[in-house]
N, C-alpha and C positions, 0 to 999 in steps of 0.2 A: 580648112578654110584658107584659101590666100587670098589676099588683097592689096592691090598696088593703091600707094600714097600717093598724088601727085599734090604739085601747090607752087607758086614761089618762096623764094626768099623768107622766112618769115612769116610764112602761112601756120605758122604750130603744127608742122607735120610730125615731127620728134613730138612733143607734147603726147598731141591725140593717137599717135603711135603707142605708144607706153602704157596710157591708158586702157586705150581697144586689147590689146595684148593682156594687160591684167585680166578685163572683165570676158575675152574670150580663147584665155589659155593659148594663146598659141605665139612665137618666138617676134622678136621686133630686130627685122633686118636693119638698118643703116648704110649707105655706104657711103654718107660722109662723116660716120664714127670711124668707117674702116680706112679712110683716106686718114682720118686723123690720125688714129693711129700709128700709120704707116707713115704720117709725119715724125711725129713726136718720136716714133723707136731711131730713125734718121735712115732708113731700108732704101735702096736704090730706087726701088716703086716710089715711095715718100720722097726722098730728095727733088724726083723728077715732077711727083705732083704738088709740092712746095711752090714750085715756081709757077703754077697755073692758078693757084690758089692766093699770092700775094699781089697778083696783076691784075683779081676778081674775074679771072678767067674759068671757063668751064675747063674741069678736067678733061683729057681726049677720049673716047670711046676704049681704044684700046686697053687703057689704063680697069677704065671701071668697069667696061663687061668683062676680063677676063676675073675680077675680084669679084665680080656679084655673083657670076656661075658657080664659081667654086664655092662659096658663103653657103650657096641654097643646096649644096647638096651635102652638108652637115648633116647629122643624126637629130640635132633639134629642131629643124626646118620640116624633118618628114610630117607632122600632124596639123602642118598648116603655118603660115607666114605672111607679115605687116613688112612689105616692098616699099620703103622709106628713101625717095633720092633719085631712082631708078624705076622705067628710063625715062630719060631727059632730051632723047630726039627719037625723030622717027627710026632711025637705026637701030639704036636699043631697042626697042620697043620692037620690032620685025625680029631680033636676036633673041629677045627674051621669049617671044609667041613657038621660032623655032625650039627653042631649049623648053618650053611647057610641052610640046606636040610630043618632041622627043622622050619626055619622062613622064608622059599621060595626064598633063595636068590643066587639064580643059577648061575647069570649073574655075573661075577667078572673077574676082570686080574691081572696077576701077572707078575711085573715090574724087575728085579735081577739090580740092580747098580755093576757092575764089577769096582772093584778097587784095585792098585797096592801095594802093602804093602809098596812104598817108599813115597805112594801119604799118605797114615793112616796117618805113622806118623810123615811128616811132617804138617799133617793137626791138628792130636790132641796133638800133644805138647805143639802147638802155643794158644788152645783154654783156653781161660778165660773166668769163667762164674761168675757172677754179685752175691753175697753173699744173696743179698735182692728179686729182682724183678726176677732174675734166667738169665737174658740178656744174649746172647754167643758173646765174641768175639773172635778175633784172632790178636795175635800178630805181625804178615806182612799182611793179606788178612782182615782183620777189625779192626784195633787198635782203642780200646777207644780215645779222645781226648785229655784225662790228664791219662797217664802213672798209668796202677794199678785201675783208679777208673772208675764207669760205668757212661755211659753220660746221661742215664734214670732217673735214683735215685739217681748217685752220691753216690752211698754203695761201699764198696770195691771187688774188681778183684780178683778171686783164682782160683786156677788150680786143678779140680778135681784130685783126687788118685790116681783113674785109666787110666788119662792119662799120664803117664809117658810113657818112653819108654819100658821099659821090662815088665810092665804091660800090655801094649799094644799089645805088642807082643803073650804074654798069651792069651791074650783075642783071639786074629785073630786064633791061634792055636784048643781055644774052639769052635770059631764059627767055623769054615772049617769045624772040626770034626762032628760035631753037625746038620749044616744047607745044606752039603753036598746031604743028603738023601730028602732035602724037596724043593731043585731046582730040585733034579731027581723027585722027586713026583710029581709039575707044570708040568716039560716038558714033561712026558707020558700023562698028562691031556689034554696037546696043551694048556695049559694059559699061556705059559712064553716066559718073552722079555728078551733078553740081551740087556744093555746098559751101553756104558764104560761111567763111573761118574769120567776116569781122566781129564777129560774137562770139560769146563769153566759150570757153572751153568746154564747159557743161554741155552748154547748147549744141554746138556743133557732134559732141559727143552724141547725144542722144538721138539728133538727124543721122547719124552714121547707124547707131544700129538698129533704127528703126527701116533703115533702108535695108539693111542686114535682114530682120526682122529676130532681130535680138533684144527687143527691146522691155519683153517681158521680165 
């Protein structure tokens, strides 16, 4: 089974990613775990995607199709894959159709998380991510136990750059512009669901795999 994430900022794509992935066995791509990462190791890749990401800028195409091709053809990816991040223009999205044709992978659905830009950013202001192990919380809907520190590793709580508020803002302004063309893309293909992601985790979970028809 593959399925592409789509959503803005703060739509719970990670979240409902993780979850689907539990309850239908198959691997949770990211690729802006893989951008993190590539931050945080300090790799020439990271260095140069540092600076797209402190300016709440989209990273370049370049950058993230040549990481997300190479990601999906992993030995964990063969039994099925949760396309988290990616793509984010209609380029991608034309890139990623050639790379399915090419490795016979016909059979996909495309999920759109609909959400409200008051639901963003009260959702990413609140979020703190864990300095060491990468953990996310959030300051009303998941507080750490002890104020500041993670309850994993005990490393301390920071609040990415880009989640500020008028960074955020930015951001939602690039995606709209940007990913506009690659929901109209889906829906001429007939792959695309709407689902509102202003609701509870569960909820939106359960619209997912009933569209699936996973839901037994």
């Amino acid at each position: 089974m593959i399925i592409i994430l789509l959503g803005p900022p703060g739509a719970g794509k990670g979240t409902q990613a993780k979850i689907l992935c539990q309850r239908l066995k198959i691997v949770h791509i990211s690729t802006g775990d893989i951008l993190r990462e590539a931050i945080k190791s300090n790799t020439a890749l990271g260095q140069e995607a540092a600076k797209y990401v402190e300016r709440g800028e989209l990273v370049p195409d370049s950058l993230v199709t040549k990481m997300a091709q190479e990601r999906l053809t992993c030995d964990d990816a063969k039994e099925g894959f949760i396309l988290d991040g990616f793509p984010r223009n209609l380029s991608q999205a034309e890139s990623l159709d050639e790379f399915f044709n090419s490795n016979g992978l016909l059979d996909y659905s495309v999920i759109y998380l609909e959400t409200s830009e008051t639901t963003i950013i009260k959702r990413l202001t609140g979020r703190r991510i864990c300095k060491n192990c990468q953990a996310v919380y959030h300051l009303i809907n998941v507080p750490s136990r002890k104020e500041g520190i993670c309850d994993t590793c005990g490393s301390e709580l920071y609040q990415r750059p880009d989640d500020s508020e008028s960074t955020i803002k930015n951001r939602l302004q690039v995606y709209e512009r940007m990913t506009a063309p690659v929901v109209a893309y889906y829906s001429h293909k007939g792959k695309l669901l709407h689902i509102s992601a202003d609701n509870e985790a569960e909820k939106v979970i359960e619209a997912i795999l009933k569209f699936l028809g996973k839901d037994s």
